[in-house]
N, C-alpha and C positions, 0 to 999 in steps of 0.2 A: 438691436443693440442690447435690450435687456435678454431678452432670451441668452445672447453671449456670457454677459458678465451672472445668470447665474447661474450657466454651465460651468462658468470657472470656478464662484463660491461654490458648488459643490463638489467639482473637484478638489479645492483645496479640501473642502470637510470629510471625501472621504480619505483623501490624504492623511490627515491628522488622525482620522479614524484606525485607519491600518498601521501609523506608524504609532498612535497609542497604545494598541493591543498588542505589538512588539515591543513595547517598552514595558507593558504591565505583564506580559510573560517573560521577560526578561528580570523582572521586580518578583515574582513571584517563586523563579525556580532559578537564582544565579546558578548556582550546579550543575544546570542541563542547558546552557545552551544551544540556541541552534545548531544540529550538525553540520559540521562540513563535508561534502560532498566532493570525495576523488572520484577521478576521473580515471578511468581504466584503461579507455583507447578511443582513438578520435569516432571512431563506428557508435559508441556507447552516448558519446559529446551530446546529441539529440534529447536521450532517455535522460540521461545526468540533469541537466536545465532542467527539464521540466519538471523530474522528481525537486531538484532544489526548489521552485516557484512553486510547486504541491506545499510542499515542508512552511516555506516561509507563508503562506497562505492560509491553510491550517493551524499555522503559530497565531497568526493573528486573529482569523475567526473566533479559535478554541477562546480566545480572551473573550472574547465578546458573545459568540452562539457556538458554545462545546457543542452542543446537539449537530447544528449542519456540519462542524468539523470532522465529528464524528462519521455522517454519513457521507460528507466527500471522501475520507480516507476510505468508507469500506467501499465506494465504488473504485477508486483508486487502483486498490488492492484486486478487487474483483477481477478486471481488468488486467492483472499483473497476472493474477493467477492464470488468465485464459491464455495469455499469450505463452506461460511456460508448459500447458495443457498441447498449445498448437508446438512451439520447439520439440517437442515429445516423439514427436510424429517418428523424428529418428532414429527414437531406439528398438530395437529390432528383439524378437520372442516375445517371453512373457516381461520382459521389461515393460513395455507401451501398455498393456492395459496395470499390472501394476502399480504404475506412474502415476496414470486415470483416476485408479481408484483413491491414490495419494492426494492429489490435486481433489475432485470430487469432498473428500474427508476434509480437505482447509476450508471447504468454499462454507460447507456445513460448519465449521468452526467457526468462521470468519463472519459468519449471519448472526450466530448465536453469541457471539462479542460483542455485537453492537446491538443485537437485540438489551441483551445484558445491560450495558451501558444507557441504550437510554431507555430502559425503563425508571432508573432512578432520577430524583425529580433535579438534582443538578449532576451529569455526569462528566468523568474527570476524564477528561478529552488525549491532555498528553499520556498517561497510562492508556490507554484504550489503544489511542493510533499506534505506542511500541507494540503492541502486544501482536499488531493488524500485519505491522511491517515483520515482525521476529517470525511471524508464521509463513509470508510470501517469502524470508530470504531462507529459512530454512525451505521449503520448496526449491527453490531457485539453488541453494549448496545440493541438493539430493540429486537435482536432473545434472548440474554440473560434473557428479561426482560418476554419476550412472557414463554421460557424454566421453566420460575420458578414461572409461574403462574400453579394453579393445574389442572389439566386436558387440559393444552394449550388451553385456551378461546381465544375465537374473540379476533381480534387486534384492535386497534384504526383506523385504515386504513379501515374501513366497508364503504366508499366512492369510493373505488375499486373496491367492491367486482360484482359491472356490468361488469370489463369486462371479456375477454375472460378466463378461469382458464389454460382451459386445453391447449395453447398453450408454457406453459413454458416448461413442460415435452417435 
């Protein structure tokens, strides 16, 4: 029975916990609230949720520990980037290694943001996570852009296409 009642006191405590740090980043940036998350098509419904419970989870950590906020979004992000690495697979020529080397170039980008970020001894967690997200959906608009050209032509990236292809497989 006590065992019970102080699972609950600490459920309530991290309750209040989480919903403190959404109310002190909500105190701290009224201008940015949390985004709203549309929803594109019932197929996406899965991805959408759990980006929003990323978002809202990281809003509240970043109150409290920017730093693990920090490094949940770059794995987050990591993660995003692999999976539009594997979508890739369909585009056909020099598109695919292209892409590679695209994706490849964020992941390196995407290390040295959050390296960035916490090396400084408080770092500012919502700047850091836009910066993490602007670079996966700029990925994500490039392969969309490449997907719905007909027969996946060359990419604009044809200043790449020296180096090495076949090390990204």
């Amino acid at each position: 029975m006590v065992i019970s009642m102080t699972n609950r006191l600490l459920a309530v405590v991290i309750a209040l916990a989480l919903s403190g740090g959404i109310a002190a980043h909500a105190a701290q940036a009224p201008q940015r609230p949390l985004a709203p998350i549309t929803l594109l098509s019932a197929s996406a419904l899965p991805a959408a949720l759990q980006t929003a419970a990323s978002r809202i989870t990281e809003s509240a950590t970043s109150a409290i520990d920017p730093a693990t906020a920090i490094r949940s979004a770059y794995q987050r992000n990591r993660v995003s980037l692999e999976h539009l690495r594997q979508q890739a697979s369909q585009l056909n020529g020099s598109a695919h290694p292209a892409f590679n080397q695209l994706i490849s170039d964020d992941e390196r980008a995407l290390t040295e943001m959050e390296r960035t970020a916490l090396a400084t001894s408080r770092p500012v967690a919502s700047s850091t996570i836009a910066a993490m997200d602007a670079l996966v959906a700029s990925a994500q608009a490039e392969l969309n852009r490449q997907l719905a050209q007909p027969n996946a032509v060359k990419s604009q990236g044809s200043s790449q296409s020296g180096k090495s292809h076949g090390s990204d497989r």
